[in-house]
Residue frames as qw, qx, qy, qz and C-alpha x, y, z in Angstrom:
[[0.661, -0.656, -0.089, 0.353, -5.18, -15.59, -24.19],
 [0.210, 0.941, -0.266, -0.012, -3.12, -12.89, -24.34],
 [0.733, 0.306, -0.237, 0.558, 1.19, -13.23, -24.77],
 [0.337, -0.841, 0.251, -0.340, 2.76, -12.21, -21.88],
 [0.803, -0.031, -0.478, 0.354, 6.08, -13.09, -20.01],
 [0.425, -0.878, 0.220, 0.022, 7.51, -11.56, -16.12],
 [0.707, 0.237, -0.339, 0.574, 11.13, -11.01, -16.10],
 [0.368, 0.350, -0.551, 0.662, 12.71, -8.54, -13.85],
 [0.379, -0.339, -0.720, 0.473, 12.08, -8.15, -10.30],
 [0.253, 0.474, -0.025, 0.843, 10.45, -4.63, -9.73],
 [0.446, -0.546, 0.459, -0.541, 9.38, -4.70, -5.76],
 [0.651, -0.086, -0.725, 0.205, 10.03, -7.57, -3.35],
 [0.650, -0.557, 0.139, -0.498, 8.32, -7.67, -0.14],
 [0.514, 0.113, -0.791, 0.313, 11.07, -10.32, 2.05],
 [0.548, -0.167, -0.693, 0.438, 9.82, -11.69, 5.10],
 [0.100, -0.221, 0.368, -0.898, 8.12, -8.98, 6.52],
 [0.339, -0.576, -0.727, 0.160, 6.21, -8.85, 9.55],
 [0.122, -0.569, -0.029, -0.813, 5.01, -5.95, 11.49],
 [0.429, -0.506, -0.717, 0.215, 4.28, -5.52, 15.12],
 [0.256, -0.678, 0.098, -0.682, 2.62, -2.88, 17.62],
 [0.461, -0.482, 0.626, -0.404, 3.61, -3.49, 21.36],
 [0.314, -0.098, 0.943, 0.046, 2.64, -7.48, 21.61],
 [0.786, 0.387, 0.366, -0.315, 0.21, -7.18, 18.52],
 [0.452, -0.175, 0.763, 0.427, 0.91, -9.04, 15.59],
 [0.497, 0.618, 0.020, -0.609, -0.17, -7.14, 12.82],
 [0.653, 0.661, -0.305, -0.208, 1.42, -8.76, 9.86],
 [0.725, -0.377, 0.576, -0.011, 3.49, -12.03, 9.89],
 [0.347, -0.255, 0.679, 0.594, 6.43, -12.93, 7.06],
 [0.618, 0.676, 0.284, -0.283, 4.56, -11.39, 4.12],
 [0.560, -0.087, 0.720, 0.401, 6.37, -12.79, 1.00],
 [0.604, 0.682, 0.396, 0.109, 5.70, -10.96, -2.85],
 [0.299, -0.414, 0.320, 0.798, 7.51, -10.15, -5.67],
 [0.603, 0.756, 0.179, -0.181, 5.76, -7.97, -8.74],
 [0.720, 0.130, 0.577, 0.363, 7.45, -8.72, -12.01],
 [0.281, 0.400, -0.406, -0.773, 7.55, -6.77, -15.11],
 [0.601, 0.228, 0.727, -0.240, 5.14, -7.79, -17.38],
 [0.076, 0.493, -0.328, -0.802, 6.05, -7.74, -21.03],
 [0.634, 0.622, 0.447, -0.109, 3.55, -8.01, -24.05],
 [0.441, 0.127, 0.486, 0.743, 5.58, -8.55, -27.54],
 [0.243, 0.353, 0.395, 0.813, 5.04, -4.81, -29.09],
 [0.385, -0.797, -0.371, -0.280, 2.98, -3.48, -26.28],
 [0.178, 0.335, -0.548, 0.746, 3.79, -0.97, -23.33],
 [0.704, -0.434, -0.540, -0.155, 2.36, -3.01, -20.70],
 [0.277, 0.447, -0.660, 0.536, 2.52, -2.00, -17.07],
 [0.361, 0.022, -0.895, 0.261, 2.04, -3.61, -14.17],
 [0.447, -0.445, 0.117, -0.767, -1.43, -3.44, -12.08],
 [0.344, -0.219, -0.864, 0.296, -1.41, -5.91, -8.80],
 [0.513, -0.632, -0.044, -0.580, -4.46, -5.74, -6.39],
 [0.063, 0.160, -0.767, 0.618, -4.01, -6.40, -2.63],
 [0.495, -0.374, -0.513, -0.593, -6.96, -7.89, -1.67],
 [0.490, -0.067, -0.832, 0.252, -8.50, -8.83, 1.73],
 [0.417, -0.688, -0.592, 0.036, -11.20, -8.47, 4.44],
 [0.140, -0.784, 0.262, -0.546, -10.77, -4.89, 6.91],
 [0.717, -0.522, 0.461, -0.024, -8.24, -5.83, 10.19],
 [0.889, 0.149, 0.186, 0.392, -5.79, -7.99, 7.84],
 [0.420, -0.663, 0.231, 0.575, -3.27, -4.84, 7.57],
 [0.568, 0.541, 0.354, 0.509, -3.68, -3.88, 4.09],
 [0.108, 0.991, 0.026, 0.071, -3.18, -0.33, 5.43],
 [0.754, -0.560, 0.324, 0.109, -0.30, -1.06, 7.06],
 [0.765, -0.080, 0.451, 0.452, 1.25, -2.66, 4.37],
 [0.472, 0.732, 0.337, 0.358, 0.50, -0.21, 2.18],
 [0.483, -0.872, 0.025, 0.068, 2.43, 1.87, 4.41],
 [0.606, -0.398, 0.543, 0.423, 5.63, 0.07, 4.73],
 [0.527, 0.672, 0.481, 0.197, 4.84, -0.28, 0.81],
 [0.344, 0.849, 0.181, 0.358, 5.37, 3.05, 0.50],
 [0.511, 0.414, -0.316, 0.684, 8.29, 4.05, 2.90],
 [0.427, -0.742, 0.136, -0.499, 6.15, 5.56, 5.94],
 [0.815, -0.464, 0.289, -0.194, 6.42, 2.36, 8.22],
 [0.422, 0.480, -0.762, -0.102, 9.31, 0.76, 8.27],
 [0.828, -0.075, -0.504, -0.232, 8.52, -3.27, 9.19],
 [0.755, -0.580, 0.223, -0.211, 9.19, -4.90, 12.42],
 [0.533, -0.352, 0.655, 0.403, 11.43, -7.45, 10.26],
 [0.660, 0.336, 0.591, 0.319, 12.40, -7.75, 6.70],
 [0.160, -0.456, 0.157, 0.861, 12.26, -5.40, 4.15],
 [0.608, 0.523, 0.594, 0.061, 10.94, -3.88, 0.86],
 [0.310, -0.297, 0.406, 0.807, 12.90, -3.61, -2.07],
 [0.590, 0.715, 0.229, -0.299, 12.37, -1.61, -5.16],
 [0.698, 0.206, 0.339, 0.596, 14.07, -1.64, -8.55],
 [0.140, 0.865, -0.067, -0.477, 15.89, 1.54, -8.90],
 [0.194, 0.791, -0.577, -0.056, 17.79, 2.04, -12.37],
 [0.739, 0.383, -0.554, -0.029, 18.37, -2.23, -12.22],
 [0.458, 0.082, -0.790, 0.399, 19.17, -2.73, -8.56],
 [0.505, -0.607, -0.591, -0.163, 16.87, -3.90, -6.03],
 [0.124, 0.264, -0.392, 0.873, 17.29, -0.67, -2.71],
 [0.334, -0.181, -0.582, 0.719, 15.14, -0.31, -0.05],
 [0.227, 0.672, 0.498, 0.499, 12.56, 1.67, -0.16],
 [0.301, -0.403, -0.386, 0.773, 12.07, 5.13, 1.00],
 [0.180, 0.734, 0.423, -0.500, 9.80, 7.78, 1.53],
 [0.360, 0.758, -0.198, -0.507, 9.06, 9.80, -1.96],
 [0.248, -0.173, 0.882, 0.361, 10.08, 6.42, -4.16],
 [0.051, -0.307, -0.908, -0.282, 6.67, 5.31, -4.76],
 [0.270, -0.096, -0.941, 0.178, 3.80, 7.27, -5.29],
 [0.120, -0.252, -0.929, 0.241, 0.93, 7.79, -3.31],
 [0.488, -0.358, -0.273, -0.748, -3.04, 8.50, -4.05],
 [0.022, -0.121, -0.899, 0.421, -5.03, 7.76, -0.76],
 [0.109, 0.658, 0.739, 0.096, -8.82, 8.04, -0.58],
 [0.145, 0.842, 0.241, -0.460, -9.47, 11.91, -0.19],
 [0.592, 0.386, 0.200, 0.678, -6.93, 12.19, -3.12],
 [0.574, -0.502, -0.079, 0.642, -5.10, 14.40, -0.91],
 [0.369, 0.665, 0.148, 0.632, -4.66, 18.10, -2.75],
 [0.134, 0.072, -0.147, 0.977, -3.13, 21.79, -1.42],
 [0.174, 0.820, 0.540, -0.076, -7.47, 23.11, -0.68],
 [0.193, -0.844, -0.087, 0.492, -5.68, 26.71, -0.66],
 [0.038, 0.644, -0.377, -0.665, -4.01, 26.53, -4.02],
 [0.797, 0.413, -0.180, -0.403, -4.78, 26.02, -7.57],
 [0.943, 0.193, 0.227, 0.151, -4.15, 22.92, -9.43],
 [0.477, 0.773, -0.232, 0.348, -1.42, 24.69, -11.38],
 [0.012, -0.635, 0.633, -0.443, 0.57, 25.18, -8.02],
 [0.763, -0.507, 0.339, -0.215, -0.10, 22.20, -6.71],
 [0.910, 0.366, 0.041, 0.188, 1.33, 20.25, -9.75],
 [0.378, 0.817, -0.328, 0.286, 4.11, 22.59, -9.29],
 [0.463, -0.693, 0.470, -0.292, 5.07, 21.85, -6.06],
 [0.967, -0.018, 0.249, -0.046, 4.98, 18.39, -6.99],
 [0.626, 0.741, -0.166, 0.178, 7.70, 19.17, -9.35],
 [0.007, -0.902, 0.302, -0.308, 9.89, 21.05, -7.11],
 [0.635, -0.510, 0.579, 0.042, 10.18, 18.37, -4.54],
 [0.937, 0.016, 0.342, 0.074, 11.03, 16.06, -7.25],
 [0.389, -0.345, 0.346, 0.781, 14.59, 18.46, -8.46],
 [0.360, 0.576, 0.377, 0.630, 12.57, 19.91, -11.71],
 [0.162, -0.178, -0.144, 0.960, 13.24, 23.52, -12.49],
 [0.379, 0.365, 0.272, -0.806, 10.24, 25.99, -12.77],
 [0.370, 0.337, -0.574, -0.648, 10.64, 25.36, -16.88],
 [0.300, -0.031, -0.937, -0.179, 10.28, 21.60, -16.62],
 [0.151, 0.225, 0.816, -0.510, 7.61, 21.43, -13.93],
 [0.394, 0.481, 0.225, -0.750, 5.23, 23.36, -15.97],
 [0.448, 0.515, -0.514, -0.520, 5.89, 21.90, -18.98],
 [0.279, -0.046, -0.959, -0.034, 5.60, 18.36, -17.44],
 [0.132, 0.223, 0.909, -0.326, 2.53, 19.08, -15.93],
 [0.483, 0.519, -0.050, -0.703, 0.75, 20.78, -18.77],
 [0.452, 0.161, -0.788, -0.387, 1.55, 17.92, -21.02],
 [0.025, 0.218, 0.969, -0.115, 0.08, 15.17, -18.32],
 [0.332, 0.434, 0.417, -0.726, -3.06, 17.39, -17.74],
 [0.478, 0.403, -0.259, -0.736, -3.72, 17.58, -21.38],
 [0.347, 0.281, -0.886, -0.125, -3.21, 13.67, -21.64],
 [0.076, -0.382, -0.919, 0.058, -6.11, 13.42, -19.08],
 [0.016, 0.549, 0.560, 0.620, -7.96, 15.98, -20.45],
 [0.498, -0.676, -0.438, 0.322, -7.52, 18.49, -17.66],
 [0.326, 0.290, 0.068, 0.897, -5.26, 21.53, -19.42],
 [0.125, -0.626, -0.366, -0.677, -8.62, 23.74, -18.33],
 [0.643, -0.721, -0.259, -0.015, -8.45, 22.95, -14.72],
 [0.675, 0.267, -0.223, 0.651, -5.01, 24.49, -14.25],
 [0.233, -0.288, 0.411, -0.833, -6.30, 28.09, -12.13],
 [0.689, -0.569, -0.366, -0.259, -8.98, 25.64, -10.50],
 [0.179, -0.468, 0.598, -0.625, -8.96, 25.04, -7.08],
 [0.265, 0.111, -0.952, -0.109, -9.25, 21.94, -5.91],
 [0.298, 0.306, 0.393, -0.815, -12.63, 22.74, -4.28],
 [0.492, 0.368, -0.144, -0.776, -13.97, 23.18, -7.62],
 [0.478, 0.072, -0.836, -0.259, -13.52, 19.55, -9.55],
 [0.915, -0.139, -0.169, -0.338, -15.98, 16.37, -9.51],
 [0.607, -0.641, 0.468, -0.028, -14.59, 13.84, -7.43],
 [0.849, 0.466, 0.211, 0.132, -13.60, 12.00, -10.93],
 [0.452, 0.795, -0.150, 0.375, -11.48, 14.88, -12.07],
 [0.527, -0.758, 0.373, -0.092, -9.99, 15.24, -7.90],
 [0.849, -0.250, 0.464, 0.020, -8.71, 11.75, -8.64],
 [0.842, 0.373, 0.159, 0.354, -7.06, 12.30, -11.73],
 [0.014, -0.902, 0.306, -0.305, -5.34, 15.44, -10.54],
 [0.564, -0.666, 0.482, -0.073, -4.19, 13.36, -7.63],
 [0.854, -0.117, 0.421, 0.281, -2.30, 10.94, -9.59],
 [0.449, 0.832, -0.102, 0.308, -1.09, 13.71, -12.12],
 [0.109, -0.879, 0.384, -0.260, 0.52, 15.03, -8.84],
 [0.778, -0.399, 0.484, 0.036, 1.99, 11.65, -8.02],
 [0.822, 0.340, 0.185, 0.418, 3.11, 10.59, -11.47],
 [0.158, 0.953, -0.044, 0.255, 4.86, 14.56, -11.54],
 [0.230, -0.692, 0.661, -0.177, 7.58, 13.38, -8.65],
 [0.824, -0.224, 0.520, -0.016, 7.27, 9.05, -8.33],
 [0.054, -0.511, 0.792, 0.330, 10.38, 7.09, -9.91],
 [0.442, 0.140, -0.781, -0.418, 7.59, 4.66, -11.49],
 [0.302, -0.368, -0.864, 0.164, 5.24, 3.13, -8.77],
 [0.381, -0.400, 0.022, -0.833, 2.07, 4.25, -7.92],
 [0.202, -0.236, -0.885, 0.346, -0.02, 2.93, -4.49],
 [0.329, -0.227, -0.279, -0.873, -3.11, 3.43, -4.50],
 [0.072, 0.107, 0.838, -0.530, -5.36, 3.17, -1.21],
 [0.240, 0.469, 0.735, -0.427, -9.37, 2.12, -1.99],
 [0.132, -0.006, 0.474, 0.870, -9.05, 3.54, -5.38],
 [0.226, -0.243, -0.828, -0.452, -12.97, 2.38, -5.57],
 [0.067, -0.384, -0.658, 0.644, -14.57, 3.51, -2.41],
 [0.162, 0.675, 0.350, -0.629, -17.70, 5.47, -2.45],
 [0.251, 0.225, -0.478, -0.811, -18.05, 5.70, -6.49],
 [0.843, 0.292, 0.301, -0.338, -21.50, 4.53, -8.23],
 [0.827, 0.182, 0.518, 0.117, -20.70, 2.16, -11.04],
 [0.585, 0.763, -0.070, 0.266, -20.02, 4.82, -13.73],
 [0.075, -0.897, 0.423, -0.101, -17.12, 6.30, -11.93],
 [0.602, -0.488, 0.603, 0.191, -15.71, 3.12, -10.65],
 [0.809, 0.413, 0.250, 0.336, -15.74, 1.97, -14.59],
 [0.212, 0.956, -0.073, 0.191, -13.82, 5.40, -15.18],
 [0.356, -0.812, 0.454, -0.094, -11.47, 4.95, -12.55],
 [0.875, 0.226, 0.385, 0.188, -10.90, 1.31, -14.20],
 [0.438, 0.815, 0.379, -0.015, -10.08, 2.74, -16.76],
 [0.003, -0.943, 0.306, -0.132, -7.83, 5.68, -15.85],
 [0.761, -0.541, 0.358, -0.002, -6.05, 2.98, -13.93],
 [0.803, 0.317, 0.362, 0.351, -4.99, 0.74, -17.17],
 [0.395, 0.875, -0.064, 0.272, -4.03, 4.17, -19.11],
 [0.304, -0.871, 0.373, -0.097, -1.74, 5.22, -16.38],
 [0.792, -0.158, 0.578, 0.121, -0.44, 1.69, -16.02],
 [0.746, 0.360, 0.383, 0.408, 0.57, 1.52, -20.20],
 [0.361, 0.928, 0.086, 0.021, 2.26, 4.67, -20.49],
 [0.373, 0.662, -0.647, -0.072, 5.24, 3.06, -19.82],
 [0.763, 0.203, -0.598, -0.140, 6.86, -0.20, -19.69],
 [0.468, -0.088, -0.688, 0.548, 8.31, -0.95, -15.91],
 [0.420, -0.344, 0.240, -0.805, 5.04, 1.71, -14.28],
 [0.400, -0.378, -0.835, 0.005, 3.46, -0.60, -11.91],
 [0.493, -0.444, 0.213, -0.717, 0.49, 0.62, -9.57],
 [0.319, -0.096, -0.915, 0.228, -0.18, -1.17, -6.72],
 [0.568, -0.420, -0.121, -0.698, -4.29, -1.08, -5.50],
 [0.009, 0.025, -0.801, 0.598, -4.99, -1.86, -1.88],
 [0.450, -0.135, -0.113, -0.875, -8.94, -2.68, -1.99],
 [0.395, 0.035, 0.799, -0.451, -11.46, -4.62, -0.52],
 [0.642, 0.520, 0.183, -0.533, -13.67, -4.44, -3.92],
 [0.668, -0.035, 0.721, 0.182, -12.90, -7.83, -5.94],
 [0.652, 0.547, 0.502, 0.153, -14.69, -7.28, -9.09],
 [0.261, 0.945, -0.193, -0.049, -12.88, -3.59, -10.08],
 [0.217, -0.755, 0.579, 0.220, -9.64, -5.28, -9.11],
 [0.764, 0.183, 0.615, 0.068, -10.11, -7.65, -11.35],
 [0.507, 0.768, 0.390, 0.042, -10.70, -5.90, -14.14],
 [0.169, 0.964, -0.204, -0.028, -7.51, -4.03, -13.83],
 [0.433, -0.693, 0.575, 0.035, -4.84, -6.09, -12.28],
 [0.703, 0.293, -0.643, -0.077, -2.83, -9.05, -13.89],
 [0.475, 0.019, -0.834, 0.280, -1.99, -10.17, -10.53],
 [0.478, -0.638, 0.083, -0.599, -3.95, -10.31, -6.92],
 [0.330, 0.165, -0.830, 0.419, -2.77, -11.17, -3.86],
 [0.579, -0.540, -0.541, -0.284, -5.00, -12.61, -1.03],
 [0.101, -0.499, 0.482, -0.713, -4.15, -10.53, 2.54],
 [0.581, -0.552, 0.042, -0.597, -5.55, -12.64, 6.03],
 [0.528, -0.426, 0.673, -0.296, -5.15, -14.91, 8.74],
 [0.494, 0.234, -0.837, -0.004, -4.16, -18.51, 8.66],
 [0.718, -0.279, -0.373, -0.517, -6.47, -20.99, 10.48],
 [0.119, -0.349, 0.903, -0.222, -5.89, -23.21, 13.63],
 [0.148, 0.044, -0.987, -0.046, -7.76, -26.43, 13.72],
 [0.022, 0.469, 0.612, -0.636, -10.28, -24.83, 15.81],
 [0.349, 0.705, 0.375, 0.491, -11.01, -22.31, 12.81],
 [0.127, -0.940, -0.164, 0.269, -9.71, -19.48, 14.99],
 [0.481, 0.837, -0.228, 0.124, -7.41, -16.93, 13.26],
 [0.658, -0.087, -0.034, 0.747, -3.45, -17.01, 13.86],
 [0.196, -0.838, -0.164, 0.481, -2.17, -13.82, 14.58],
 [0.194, -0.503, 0.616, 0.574, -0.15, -11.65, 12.15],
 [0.697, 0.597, 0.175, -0.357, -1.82, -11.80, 8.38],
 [0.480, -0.205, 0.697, 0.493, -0.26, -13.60, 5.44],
 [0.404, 0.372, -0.532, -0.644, -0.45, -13.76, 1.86],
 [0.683, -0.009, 0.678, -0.271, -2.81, -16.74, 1.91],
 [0.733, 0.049, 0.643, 0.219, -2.83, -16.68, -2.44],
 [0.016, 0.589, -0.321, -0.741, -1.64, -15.43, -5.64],
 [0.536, 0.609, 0.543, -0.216, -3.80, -15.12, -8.48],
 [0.271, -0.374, 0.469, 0.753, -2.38, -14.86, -12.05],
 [0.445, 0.675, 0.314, -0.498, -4.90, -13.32, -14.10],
 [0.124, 0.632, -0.624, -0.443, -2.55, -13.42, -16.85],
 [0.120, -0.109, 0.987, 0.013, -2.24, -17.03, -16.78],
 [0.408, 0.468, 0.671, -0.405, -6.09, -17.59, -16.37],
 [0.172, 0.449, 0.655, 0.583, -6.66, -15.38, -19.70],
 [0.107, -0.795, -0.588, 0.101, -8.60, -12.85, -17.70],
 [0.310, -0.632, 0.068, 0.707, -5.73, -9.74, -17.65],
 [0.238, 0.198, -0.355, -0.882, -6.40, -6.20, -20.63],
 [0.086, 0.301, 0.781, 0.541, -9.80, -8.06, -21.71],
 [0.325, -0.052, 0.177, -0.927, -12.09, -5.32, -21.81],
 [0.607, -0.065, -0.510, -0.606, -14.85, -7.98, -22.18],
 [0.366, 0.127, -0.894, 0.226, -13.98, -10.18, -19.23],
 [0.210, -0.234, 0.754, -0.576, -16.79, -9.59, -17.12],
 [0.728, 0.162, 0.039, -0.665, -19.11, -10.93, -19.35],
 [0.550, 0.277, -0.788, 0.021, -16.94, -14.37, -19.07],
 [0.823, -0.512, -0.078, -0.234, -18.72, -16.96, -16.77],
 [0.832, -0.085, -0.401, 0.374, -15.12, -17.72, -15.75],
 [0.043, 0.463, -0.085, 0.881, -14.92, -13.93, -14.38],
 [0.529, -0.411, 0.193, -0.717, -17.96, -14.24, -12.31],
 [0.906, -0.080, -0.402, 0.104, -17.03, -17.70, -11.65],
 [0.684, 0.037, -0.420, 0.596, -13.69, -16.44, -9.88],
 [0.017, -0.427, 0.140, -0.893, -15.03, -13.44, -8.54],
 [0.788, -0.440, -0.193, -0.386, -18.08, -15.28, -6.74],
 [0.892, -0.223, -0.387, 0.074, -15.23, -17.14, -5.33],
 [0.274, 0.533, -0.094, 0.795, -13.33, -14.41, -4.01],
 [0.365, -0.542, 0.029, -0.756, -15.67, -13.26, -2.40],
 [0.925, -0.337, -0.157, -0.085, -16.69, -16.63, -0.67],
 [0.755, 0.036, -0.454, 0.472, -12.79, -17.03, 0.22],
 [0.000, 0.611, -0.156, 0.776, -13.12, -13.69, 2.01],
 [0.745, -0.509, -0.027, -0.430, -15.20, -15.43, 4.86],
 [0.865, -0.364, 0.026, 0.344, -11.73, -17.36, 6.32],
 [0.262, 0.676, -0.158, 0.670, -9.34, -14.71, 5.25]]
């Protein structure tokens, strides 16, 4: 098992709920991600959101990220040591089409990214030639996003998110629609991003159990709470947190070939059917 302690706080989800007219979409959702430090390692943080479609994982990923703001409660982030509020351009955000400019090259989109985030011409280019070359993309600079595999789309789109976000990435369905090599790739890409520095934390919104395994130290279960009857309550909860760390299962590149992997993943999957 690996060494690993959580100290500071570095989002807190308080009490939020969420409503549309008299639905109850979401109902006091409760989580705080940690720092996670590994003696002599730069270890950051990868949590999965996990949970059936209709349980508001978009939603939260929303509010998450500063669009929606919550019916009640709030979500803080750690800016600089003190927990604020969040807001729009804090954290962030790859959704499934990994979103790009179609009409201008990679090179100007990375720029723009820059701009909004206060760098001058000098520094934008020079931070986003150094990430590009760091995922092995320096050559796609005059592309056009048109031109790249949907691999290479997705690492552009989190170039352009790591180019302006203050250290949190959200990441909607990272895993959709890839065959098996890609979604190991995107594995992958995920962890790199995540260790290139100490307090980066991504946060993956997915319905697909086994990839978030394999990346996350922590997962949270997203769905409805039962009456007696077995029908749902309104208004989704965290129903359980899962500390991959703890378990032994979090950085082992070997872990799915551990019968306690496909032991907890089989069961995942089965908790998914009262979610």
């Amino acid at each position: 098992m690996f060494e690993a302690t959580r100290q500071e706080t570095l989002l807190k989800i308080d009490a939020v709920s969420l409503s549309f007219d008299a639905s109850l979409i979401l109902r006091d959702v409760n989580v705080e991600i940690k720092n996670v430090v590994r003696p002599g390692l730069s270890q950051g943080q990868v949590v999965g959101f996990l949970g059936p479609s209709g349980r508001g994982k978009t939603q939260l990923f929303r509010m998450m990220a500063g669009l929606q703001a919550p019916s009640q409660g709030q979500i803080l982030v750690n800016q600089n040591g003190t927990l604020v509020p969040v807001e729009v351009g804090m954290v962030g955000v790859v959704d499934q089409h990994y979103t790009l400019f179609e009409h201008r090259t990679i090179g100007n989109n990375l720029m723009i990214a820059g701009s909004l985030a206060g760098l001058t011409s000098k520094d934008s280019q020079e931070k986003a030639m150094s990430l590009l070359k760091r995922f092995q993309l320096e050559d796609r600079w005059k592309s056009y996003p048109g031109q790249l595999s949907g691999g290479q789309r997705q690492r552009i789109a989190i170039v352009q998110q790591l180019m302006c976000s203050r250290g949190f990435l959200l990441m909607d369905e990272p895993f959709s629609g890839l065959d098996p090599n890609m979604k190991e790739e995107a594995c992958e890409l995920i962890a790199e991003v995540a260790a290139m520095d100490e307090l980066f934390t991504i946060i993956v919104i997915t319905h697909d159990v086994a990839s978030a395994m394999k990346i996350s130290d922590t997962l949270w279960l997203l769905g409805f709470e039962r009456a007696a009857d077995g029908s749902a309550i309104p208004g989704s909860r965290i129903q359980e947190e899962i500390d991959l760390v703890r378990l032994g299962l979090a950085w082992n590149q070997q872990m799915e070939t551990a019968h306690q992997f496909r032991e907890l993943n089989s069961k995942i999957i089965e908790r998914f059917k009262t979610l």
